[in-house]
Structures are given as C-alpha cells and as structure tokens.
C-alpha positions as CSV (number, residue, x, y, z in Angstrom):
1,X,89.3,-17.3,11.4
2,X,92.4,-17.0,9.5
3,X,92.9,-18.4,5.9
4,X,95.6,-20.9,5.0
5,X,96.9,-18.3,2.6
6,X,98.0,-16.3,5.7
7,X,99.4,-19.4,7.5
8,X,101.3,-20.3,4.5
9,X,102.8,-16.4,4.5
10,X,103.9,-16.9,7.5
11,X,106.0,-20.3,6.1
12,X,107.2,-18.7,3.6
13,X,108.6,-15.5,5.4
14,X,110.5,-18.1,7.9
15,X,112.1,-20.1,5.4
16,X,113.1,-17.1,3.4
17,X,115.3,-16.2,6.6
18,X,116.6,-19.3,6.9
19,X,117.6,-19.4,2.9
20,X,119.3,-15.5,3.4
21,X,120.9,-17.1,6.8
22,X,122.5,-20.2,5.1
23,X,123.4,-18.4,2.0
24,X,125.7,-15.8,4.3
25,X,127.5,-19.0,6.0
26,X,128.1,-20.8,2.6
27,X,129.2,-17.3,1.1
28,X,131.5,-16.3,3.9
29,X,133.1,-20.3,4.1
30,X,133.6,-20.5,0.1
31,X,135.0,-16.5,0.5
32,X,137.6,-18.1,3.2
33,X,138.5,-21.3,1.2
34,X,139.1,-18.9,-1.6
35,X,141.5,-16.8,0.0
36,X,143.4,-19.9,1.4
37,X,143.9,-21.3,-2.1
38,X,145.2,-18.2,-3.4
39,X,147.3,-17.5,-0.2
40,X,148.9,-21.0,-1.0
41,X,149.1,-20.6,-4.4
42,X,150.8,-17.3,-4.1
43,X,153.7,-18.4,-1.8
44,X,154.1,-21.6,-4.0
45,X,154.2,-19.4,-7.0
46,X,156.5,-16.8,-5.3
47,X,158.9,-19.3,-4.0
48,X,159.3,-20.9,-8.0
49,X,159.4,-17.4,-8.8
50,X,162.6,-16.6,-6.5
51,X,164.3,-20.4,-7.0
52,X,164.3,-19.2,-11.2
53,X,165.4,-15.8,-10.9
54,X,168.4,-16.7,-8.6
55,X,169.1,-19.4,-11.0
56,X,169.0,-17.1,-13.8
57,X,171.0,-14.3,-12.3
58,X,173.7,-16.5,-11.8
59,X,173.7,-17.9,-15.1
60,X,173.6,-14.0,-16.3
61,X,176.7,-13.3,-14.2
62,X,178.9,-15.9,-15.3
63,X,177.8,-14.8,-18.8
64,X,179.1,-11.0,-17.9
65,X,182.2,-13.0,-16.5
66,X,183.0,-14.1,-20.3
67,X,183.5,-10.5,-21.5
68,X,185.8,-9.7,-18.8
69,X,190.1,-10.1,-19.7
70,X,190.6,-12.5,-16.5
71,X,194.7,-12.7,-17.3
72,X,195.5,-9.9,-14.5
73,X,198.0,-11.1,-12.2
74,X,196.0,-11.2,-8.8
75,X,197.7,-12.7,-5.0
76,X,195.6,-13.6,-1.9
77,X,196.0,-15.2,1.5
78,X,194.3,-16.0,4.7
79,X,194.9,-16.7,8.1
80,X,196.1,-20.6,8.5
81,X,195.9,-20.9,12.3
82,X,192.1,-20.2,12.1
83,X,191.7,-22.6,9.1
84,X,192.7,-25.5,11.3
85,X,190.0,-24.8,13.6
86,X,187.0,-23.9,11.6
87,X,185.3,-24.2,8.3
88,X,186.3,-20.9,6.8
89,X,189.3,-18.2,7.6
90,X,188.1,-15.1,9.8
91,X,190.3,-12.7,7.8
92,X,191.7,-12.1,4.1
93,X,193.9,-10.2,2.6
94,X,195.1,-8.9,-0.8
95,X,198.5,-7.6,-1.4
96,X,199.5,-5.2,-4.4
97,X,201.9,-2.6,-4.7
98,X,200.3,-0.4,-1.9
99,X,200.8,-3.7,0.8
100,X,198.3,-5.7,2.4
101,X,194.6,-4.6,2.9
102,X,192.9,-7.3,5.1
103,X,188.9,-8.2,5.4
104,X,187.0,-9.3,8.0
105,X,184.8,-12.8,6.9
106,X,181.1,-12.3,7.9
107,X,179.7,-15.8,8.1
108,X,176.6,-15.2,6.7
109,X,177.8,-13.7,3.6
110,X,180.0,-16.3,3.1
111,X,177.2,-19.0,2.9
112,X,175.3,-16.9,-0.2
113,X,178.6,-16.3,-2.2
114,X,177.9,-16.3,-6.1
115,X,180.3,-19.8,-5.4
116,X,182.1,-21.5,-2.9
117,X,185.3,-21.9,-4.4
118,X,188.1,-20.0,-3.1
119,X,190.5,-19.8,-6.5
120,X,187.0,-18.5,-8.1
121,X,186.2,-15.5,-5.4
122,X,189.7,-14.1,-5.4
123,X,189.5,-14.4,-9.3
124,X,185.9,-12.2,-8.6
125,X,187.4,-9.8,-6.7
126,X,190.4,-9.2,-8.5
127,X,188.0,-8.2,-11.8
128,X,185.3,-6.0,-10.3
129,X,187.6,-4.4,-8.2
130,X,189.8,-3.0,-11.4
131,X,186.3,-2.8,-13.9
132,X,183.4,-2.7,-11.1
133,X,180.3,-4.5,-12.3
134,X,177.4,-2.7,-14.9
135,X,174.1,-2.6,-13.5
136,X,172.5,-1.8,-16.8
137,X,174.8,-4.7,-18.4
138,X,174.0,-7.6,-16.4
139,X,170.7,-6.3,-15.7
140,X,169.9,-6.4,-19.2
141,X,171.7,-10.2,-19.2
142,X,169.6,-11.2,-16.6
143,X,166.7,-9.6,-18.4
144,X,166.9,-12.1,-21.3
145,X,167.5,-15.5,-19.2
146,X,164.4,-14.7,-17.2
147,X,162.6,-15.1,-20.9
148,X,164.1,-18.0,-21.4
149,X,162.0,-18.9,-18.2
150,X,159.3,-17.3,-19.7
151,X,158.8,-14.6,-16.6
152,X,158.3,-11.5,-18.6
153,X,158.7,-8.7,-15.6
154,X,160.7,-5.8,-15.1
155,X,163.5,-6.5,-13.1
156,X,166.1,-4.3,-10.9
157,X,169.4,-4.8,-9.2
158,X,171.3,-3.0,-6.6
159,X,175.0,-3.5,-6.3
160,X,177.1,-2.5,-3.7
161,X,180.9,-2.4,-2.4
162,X,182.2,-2.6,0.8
163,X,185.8,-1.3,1.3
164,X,188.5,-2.5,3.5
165,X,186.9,-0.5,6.7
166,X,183.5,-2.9,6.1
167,X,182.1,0.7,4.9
168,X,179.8,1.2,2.0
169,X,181.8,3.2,-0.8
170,X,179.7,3.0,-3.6
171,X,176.4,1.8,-4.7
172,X,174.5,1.5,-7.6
173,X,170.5,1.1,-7.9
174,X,168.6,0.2,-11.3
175,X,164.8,1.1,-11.2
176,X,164.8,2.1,-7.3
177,X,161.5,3.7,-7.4
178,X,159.8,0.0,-7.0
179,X,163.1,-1.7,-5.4
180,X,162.2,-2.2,-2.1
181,X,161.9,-5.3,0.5
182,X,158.4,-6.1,-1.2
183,X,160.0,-7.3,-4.2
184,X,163.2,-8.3,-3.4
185,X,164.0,-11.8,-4.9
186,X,167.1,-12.8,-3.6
187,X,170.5,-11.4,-2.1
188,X,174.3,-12.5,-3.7
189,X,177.2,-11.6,-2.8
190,X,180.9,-11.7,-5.0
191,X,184.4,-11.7,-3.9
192,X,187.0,-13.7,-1.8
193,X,185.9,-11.2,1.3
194,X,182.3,-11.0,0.1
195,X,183.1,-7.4,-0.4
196,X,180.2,-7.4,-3.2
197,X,176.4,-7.0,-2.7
198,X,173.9,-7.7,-5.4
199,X,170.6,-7.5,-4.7
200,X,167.6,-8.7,-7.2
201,X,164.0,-7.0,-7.7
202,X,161.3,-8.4,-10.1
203,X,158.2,-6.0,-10.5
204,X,155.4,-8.3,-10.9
205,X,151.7,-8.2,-9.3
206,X,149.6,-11.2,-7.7
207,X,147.6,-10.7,-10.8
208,X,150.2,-11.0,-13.0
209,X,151.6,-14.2,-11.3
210,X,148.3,-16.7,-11.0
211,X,145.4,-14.8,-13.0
212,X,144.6,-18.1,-14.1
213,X,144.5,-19.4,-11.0
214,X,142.2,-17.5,-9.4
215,X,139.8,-17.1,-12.6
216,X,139.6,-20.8,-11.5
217,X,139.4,-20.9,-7.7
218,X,136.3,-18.2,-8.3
219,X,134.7,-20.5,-10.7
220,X,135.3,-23.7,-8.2
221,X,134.3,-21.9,-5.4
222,X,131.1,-20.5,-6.6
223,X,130.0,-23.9,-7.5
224,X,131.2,-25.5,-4.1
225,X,129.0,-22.7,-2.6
226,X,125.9,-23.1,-4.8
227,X,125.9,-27.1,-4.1
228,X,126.7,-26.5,-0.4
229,X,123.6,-24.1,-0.1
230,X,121.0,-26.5,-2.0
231,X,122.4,-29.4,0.0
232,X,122.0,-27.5,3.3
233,X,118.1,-26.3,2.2
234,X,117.2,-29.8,1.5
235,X,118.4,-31.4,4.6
236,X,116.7,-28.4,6.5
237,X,113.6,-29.2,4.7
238,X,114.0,-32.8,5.9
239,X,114.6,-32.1,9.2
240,X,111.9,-29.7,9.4
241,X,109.6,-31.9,8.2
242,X,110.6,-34.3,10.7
243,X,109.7,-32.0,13.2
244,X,106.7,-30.2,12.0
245,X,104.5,-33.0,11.0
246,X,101.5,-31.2,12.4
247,X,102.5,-28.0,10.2
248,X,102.9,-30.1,7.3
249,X,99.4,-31.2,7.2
250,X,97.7,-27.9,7.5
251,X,96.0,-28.0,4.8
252,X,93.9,-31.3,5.6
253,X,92.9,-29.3,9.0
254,X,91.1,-26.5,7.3
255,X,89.5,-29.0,4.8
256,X,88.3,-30.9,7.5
257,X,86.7,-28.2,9.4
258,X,84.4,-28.2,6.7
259,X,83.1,-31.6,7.1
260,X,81.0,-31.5,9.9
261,X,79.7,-34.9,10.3
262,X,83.7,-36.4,11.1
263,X,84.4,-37.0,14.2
264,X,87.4,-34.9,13.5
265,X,86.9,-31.3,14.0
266,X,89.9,-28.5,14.1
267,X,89.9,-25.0,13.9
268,X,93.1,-22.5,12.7
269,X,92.3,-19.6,15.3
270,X,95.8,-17.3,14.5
271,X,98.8,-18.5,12.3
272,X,100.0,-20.7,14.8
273,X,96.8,-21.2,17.2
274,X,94.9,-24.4,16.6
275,X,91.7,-25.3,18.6
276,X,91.1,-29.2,18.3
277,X,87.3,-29.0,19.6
278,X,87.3,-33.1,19.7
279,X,90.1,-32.6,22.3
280,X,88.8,-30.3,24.1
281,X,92.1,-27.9,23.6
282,X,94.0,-24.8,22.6
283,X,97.0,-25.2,21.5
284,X,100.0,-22.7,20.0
285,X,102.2,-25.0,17.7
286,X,105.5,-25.1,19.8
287,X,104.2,-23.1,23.0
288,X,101.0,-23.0,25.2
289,X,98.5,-25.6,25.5
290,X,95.1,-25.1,27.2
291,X,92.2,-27.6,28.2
292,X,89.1,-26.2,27.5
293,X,86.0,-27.4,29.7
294,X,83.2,-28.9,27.8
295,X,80.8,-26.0,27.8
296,X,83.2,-23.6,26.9
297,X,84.2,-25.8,24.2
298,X,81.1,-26.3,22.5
299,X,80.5,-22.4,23.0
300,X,83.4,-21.9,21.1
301,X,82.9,-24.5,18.1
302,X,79.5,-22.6,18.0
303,X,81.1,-19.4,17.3
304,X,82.9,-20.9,14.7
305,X,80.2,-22.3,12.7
306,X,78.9,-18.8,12.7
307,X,81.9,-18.3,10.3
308,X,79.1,-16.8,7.9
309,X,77.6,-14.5,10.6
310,X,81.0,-12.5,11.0
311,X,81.2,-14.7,14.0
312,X,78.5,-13.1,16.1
313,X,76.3,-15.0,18.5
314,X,73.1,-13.9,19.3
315,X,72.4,-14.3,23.6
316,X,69.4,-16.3,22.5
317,X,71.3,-18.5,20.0
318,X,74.0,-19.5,23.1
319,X,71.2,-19.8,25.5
320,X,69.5,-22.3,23.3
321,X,72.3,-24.3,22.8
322,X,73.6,-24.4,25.9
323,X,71.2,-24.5,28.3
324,X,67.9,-24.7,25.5
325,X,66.4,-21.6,26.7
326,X,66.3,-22.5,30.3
327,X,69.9,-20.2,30.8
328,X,70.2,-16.6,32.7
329,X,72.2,-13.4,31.7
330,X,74.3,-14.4,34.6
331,X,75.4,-18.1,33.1
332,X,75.9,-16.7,29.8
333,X,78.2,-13.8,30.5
334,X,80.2,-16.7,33.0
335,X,80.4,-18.7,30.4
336,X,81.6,-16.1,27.9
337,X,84.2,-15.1,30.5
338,X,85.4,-18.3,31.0
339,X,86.2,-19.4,27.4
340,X,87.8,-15.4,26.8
341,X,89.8,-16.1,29.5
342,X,91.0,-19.9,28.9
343,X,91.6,-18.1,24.8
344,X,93.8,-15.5,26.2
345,X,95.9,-17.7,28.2
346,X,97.3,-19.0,24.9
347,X,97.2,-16.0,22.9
348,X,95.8,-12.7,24.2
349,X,95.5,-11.2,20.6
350,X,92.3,-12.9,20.5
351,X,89.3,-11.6,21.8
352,X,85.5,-12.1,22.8
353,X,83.4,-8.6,22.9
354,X,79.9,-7.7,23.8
355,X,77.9,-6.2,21.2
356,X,74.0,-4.6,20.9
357,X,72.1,-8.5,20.9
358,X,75.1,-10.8,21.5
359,X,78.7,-11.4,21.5
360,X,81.5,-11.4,18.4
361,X,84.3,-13.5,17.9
362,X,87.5,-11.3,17.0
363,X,90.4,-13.5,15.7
C-alpha cells in the first residue's frame, strides 16, 4: 500500500505546476501593463518635449532677429484678384533693381510660417536673403533657451532656401550624422514666400527622457504582479478545496485504516486509488468507480491486513476465511480472478500474482 508521504508528493508536484503556470500569466500581464505605461508616457513626454523646443526655437530666432540692421529698404506685392477670393494670395513677388522675381504660395508652408503677419515675412525675407541665416549661431541661441527649459540635449538644425524656380539652392545641416526623421522635432518655415526651411533635431534617448518613470513603473509593476500571484494561489486553494473535499481529508483515511473495530474502513491502494471496503468499491479520485462483490471484497481487505506479511496470502489462510476450509483450488483461483479483474478495471498498474504457497498483493 502506498504511504501518505507519496500521496502528499504527488500534491505537491501538481500545485507546483499550477504556481509556475500562474506566475507566467501574472509575469507576461504585469510585462504588458509595463510597456503600455511607458508607451504612454513616452508619447506624452515626446509631445511636451516637441511643444518646448518649437517654443524655444522661436524665441531663439526672434532673438537672432535683434542683431540683424532691419533698416534696408525692401518692396513686395501680391496678386489682389486672388486675395478677394481666398484666404491667402497664390503668388508673390519682390522687385529690386533686376525686376520682379515671383513665388509660388504652397499652402502648407504657409500655415507653419515662423508668423503670420505679412509686413513681418517680407521684413524676413528681405534680411536672410542679403545675410542668410547661421546655423551654428542660432543653433547655439536655441541651445541656451532649451536650458532655460531645463532639456539639456544636443540639438541640430537644417536650413534650407528655395529660389525663385521652387529649387533647392543651398542648404545647410548642423550635426547631420543623428539628424534624421527619428528625431526631428518640428519643421518652420521663414519668408513672405516661405522660401526658408528650418528644420529642428534634439538627440535624446527614451532613457534619457523618463528614467524616472520607468525606475517606477518596474517597481509598481513588480508589486502588482507579486499581489496578483498570491491572490490568484489563495483563491485556487479555495476553490480546490471546495472541490477536493475527499483529498483534503486524506490523512484521517490512512489513520482510520488502523482502527479496525470502526465501522469505517478505507484503504489508499495507488496515489489516487481508494478502496472503501464498507462500500463495497474501487474508486480513482476523479475517474473510475468499481463495485466490488462481497466475497471479493472481503478477499481483498484480507490482503490488506496482511500489510505485515508483504501482502501475501497463504491458499489455506483464504480458504479459511472464505469458505472455512470447506473451499476447492477451483473457487479460490475464481475468486482471485475475479477481484484481479474488477482491480484492473480501475487501474491496471495493480496486480494479484501466484506465488510457491499462495498469492501476493503487488500495489
């Protein structure tokens, strides 16, 4: 017969591969809450990020404005008839001592002009078209205001100008090993025509940005996972408690099988086959039930209480208790078969075998 011990292994092994199986699920949820917050986080952070450096650029420009001479006689015009009809002019022009040189309006530069007043972008293009703009300069103005922000990351600009045939003619690029569409903070462009392209870069990590942030989420959500495990191992506790009373009470079952005068008699077999000899049945906890008839029930308890004896019965012990000494070799070996047979049924692991002088119980 096997020991609690073993029956109590058996336990243990399950709910060891329940614990690994709800430790993965509360690991892999608390791994996707985790990169939700910092995906959030990020983008809130990036967008603040963006809103401060355009702010800042601007205020840098109209800083590189002040050490300009902005007393230079400068003329401009536009076409009236499509001013009547819509909310900005399709075409410019400028007029100096070489004639007229018109622009084409692109709409969508127009709505990210440095401003939106007229007098102000003809007075723009006027001065960076006879002393073009310093990268180095206003990068290095801009530098400063981000400070004042407190962002401390390197930052780039590229600036270009369009001529009068909408063609690139120059273009100037600080720090364009990392300037690219990654790290591009924000577009601006300068002039009447928007003839002027400036485009901002700030070289910062995710690390750099919310280290804090996720030193915290971590912390948070290695806590929410620890109390989510516990909580989920006690209620599967309960409910297999609930469900498992029999299991549960093991323990009195193997004490009782010692008391031989209750009227309560029950027998672990295997680690999940009990044979409740005053119900006359074999039963695997979960599975297979067998009804054992009385003879073959009583042969078996008297197998058991050879427990001692390596659980060998003589053929003279069974026919004396069975049929006291009035039995044949042909009802005994029947009566073997019959309770092999009924034992199998519910697990075939267990087995009856002839030996020399009897037969031997093998659980």
């Amino acid at each position: 017969m096997l020991s609690l011990r073993h029956y109590k292994s058996v336990n243990i092994n399950n709910m060891r591969r329940i614990n690994i199986i709800l430790l993965s699920v509360t690991i892999c949820l608390g791994g996707i809450v985790f990169f939700l917050l910092c995906r959030y986080t990020h983008e809130s952070k990036k967008s603040d990020v963006n809103k401060k450096a355009k702010e800042t650029f601007i205020k840098a420009f109209g800083q590189e404005l002040k050490s300009r001479d902005l007393e230079e006689y400068f003329s401009f015009n536009y076409n009236a008839k499509t001013l009547l009809t819509a909310d900005m002019p399709d075409s410019v022009y400028f007029e100096d001592e070489f004639g007229k040189h018109w622009y084409r309006l692109d709409t969508k530069k127009h709505y990210m002009n440095v401003t939106d007043n007229a007098n102000v972008r003809s007075l723009h293009s006027s001065t960076f078209r006879e002393n073009p703009i310093m990268v180095d300069s206003l990068n290095n103005i801009w530098k400063k205001c981000l400070q004042d922000y407190d962002i401390y990351v390197k930052s780039g600009l590229c600036v270009s100008v369009t001529g009068y045939d909408r063609k690139v003619k120059s273009m100037s690029t600080l720090h364009n090993s990392w300037c690219n569409i990654s790290n591009q903070v924000f577009t601006i462009y300068v002039g009447y025509a928007c003839e002027i392209e400036i485009v901002g870069y700030l070289n910062y990590s995710i690390w750099n940005m919310m280290y804090m942030e996720i030193l915290i989420y971590l912390l948070l959500c290695a806590v929410s996972v620890y109390i989510i495990y516990r909580t989920s191992i006690y209620v599967v506790m309960k409910i297999k408690s609930m469900r498992q009373k029999e299991v549960v009470q093991m323990p009195v079952i193997e004490f009782v099988q010692e008391m031989t005068n209750t009227p309560i008699r029950s027998y672990i077999m295997h680690d999940d086959v009990i044979f409740y000899a005053e119900q006359k049945k074999i039963e695997k906890l979960g599975g297979t039930k067998e009804k054992l008839q009385p003879q073959s029930c009583q042969l078996l308890e008297l197998f058991f209480r050879a427990k001692d004896n390596d659980y060998i019965l003589t053929d003279n012990d069974i026919e004396k208790e069975l049929w006291g000494n009035t039995g044949t070799n042909n009802r005994l070996h029947k009566s073997v078969g019959r309770l092999r047979s009924s034992i199998q049924k519910v697990e075939p692991s267990i087995d009856i075998k002839r030996n020399a002088s009897g037969y031997q119980l093998l659980l």
